[in-house]
Legacy VTK file of the C-alpha trace (Angstrom):
# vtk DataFile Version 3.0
C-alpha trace
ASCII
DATASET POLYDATA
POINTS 250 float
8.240 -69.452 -12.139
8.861 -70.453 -8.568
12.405 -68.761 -6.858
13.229 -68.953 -3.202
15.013 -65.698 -1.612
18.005 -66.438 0.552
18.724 -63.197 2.573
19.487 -62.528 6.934
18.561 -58.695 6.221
14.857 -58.381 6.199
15.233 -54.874 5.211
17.247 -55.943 2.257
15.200 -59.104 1.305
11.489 -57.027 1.206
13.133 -55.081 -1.146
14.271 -57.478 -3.676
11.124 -59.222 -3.546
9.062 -56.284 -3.681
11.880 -55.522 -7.015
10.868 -59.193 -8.196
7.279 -58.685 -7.915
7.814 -54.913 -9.740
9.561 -56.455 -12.492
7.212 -59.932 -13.303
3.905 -60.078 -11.076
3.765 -63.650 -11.961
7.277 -64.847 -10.073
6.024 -66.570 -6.848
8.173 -65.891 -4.264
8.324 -69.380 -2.213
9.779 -68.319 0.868
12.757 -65.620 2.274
15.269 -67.532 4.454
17.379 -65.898 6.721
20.214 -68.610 7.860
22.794 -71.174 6.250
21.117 -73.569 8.414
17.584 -72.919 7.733
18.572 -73.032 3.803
20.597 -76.547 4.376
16.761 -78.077 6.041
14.652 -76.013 3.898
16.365 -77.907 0.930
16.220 -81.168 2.395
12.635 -80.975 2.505
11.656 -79.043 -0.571
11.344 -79.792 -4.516
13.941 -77.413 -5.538
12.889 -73.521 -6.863
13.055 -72.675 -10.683
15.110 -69.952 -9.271
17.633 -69.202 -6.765
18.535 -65.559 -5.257
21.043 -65.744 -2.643
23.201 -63.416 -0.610
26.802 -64.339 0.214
27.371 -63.408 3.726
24.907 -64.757 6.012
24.425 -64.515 9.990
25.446 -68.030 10.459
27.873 -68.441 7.754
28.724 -68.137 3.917
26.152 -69.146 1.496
28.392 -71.452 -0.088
28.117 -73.749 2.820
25.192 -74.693 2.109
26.171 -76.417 -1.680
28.539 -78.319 1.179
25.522 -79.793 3.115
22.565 -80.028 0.666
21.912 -80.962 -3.348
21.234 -77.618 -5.079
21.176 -77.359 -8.695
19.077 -74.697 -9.327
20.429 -71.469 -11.035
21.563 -68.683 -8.920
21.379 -64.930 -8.872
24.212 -64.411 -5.877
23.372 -61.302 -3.914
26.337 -59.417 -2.511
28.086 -56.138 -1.343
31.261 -57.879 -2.361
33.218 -56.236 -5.309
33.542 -58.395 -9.058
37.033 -59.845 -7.591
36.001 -61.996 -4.940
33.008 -63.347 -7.205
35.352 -63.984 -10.842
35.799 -67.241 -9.469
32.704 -68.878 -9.902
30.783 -65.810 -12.240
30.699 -68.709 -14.988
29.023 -71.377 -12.762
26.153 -68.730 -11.894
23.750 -66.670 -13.702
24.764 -63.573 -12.609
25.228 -61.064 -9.861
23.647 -58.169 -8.289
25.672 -55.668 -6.522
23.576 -54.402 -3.380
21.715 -51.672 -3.040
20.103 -53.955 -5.965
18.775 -51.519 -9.251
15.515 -52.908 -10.786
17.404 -52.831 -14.107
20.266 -55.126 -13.017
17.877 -57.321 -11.839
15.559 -57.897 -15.059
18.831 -58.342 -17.039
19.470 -61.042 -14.516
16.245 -62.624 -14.718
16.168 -62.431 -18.419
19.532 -64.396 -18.621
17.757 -66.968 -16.747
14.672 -67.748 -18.939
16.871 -67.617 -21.919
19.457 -70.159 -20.439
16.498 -71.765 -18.941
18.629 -74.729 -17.561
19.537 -75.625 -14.242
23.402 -75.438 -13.333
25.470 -77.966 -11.568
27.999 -76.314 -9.602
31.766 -78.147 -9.106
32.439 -78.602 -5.505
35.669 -77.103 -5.790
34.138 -73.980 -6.928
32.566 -73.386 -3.767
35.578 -74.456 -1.872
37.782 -71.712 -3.248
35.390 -68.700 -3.056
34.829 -70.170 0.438
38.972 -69.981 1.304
39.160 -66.598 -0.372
36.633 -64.987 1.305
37.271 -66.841 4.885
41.152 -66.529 4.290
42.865 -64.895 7.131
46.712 -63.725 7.654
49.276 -63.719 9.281
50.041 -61.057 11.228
52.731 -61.663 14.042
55.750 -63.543 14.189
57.905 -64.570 17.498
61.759 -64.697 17.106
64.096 -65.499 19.676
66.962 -63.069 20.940
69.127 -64.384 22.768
67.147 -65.903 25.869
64.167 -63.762 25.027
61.117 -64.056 23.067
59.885 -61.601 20.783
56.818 -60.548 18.796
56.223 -58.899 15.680
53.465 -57.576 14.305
52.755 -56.642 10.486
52.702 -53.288 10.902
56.427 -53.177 12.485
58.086 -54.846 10.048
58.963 -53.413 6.585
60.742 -56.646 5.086
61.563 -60.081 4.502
64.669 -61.256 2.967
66.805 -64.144 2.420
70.464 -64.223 2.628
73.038 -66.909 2.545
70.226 -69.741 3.244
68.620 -68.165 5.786
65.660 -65.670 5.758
65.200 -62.176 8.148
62.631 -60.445 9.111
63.615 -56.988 9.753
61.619 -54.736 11.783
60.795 -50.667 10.898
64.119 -49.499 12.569
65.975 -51.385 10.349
67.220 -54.700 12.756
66.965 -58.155 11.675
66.140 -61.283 12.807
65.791 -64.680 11.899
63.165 -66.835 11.374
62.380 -70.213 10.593
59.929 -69.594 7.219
60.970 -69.628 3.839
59.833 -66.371 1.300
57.705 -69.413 -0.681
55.841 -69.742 2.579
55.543 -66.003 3.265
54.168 -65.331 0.414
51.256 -67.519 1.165
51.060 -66.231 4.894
51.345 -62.289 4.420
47.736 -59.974 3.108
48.918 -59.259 -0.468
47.418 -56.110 -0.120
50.232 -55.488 2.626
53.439 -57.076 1.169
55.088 -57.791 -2.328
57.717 -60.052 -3.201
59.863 -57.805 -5.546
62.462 -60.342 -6.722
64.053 -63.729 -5.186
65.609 -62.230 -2.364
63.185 -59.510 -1.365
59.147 -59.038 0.047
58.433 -55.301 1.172
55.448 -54.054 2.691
53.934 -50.908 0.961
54.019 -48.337 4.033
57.741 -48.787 4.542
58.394 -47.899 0.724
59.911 -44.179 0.496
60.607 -43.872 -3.064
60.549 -45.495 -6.620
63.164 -44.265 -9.197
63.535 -46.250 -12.514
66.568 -48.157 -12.854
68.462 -50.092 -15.695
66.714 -52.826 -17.763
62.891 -51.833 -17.481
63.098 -52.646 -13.478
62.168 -50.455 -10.614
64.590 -49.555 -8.106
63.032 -48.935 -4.160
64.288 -46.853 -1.513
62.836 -47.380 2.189
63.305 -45.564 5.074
65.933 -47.694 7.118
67.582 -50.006 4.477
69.798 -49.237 2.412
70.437 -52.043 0.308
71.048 -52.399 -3.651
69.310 -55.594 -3.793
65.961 -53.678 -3.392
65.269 -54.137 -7.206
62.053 -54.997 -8.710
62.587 -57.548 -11.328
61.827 -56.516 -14.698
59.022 -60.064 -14.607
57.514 -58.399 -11.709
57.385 -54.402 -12.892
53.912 -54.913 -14.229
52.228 -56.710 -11.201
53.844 -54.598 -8.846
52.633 -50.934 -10.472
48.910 -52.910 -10.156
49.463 -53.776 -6.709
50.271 -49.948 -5.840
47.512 -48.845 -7.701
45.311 -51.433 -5.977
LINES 1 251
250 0 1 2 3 4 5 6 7 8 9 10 11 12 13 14 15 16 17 18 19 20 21 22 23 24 25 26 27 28 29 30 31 32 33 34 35 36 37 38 39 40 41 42 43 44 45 46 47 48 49 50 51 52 53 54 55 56 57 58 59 60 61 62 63 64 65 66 67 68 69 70 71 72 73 74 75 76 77 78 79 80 81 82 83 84 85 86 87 88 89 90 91 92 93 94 95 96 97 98 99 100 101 102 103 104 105 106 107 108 109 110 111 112 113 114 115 116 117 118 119 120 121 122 123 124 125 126 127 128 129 130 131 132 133 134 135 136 137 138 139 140 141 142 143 144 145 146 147 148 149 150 151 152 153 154 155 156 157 158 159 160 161 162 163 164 165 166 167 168 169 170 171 172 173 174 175 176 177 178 179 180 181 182 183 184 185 186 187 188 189 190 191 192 193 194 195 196 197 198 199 200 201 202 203 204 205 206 207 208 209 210 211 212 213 214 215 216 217 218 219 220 221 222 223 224 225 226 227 228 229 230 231 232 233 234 235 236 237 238 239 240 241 242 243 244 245 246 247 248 249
């Protein structure tokens, strides 16, 4: 079996391959390549390996650029020190992963899957494409309003909530002042980290620092208290209840 090592840490790649010669002797270990680019040529000019092992994060790029730029059908064993979230994606279209620092374990159960699938995998172009925009996605993280004859800038971590209000939408800032702003909560939602801000109800996305207190309140919802608003429409819908307890656990 011939499998070609994709990996920019030579510290990192010597030890999976000496793990891959530990495990089966016979593996021949075609080459260890270090860039996105070097794996695009290398591919362009090579009968493709039996086997793939690849790391995710690169020094000139994402692996996944490279299904962008060259014809790869091999299997792949994706190497990473991302966590099972950002890989769920496109775990079906691979043979497996291996958390780094790699275990010699993980790895034969990885190889094994291989030989008994035994089949080489084509892998959607849209698969790549949205592991590529998750990992690569950045956010927003100031906004400019106007006051007055004056400019203004926001950033994240000054502001403690969105809201809308008779057609119009505010942000308002960690002393409790609003302003307007030309964005809808549809499009906020898609601009703000998740990990920062939740959209509680129709009306209402908070960011988790400027919460103060969670009391139950009527009907299976959640009602929030924050430090410099005080209004009733701070209720969690009871849809929402679930995903939001995950997203304050997470």
């Amino acid at each position: 079996m011939k499998c070609l090592v994709i990996e920019d840490e030579k510290v990192a790649a010597e030890r999976l391959c000496n793990l891959i010669s530990t495990y089966d002797p016979s593996i021949d270990i075609l080459e260890i390549i270090q860039s996105v680019e070097k794996s695009v040529s290398w591919f362009n000019n090579h009968a493709l390996p039996d086997l793939i092992f690849m790391d995710i994060q690169l020094a000139d790029g994402l692996s996944f650029e490279i299904f962008e730029q060259a014809e790869v059908t091999s299997p792949v064993i994706f190497t990473t020190a991302y966590d099972e979230y950002a890989l769920r994606a496109f775990k079906v279209n691979s043979i497996d992963y291996l958390l780094k620092p790699i275990d010699l374990a993980e790895l034969g159960n990885a190889i094994k899957k291989f030989k008994e699938k035994n089949q080489s995998l084509v892998y959607p172009q849209h698969v790549f494409e949205n592991i590529l925009h998750t990992l690569t996605k950045s956010y927003k993280n100031k906004f400019m309003v106007k006051v007055g004859e004056r400019l203004k800038v926001f950033t994240t971590d000054n502001i403690q909530c969105f809201y809308s209000m008779e057609k119009s939408v505010f942000l308002q800032n960690r002393q409790g002042r609003d302003y307007d702003i030309n964005y809808t909560l549809d499009q906020l939602e898609e601009l703000l980290d998740p990990s920062i801000f939740f959209r509680i109800n129709r009306k209402y996305i908070l960011a988790f620092s400027a919460i103060k207190e969670i009391m139950s309140y009527s009907n299976s919802r959640l009602f929030i208290k924050m430090e410099n608003n005080a209004s009733d429409d701070l209720i969690v819908s009871r849809e929402r209840v679930q995903e939001f307890k995950k997203w304050l656990e997470s």
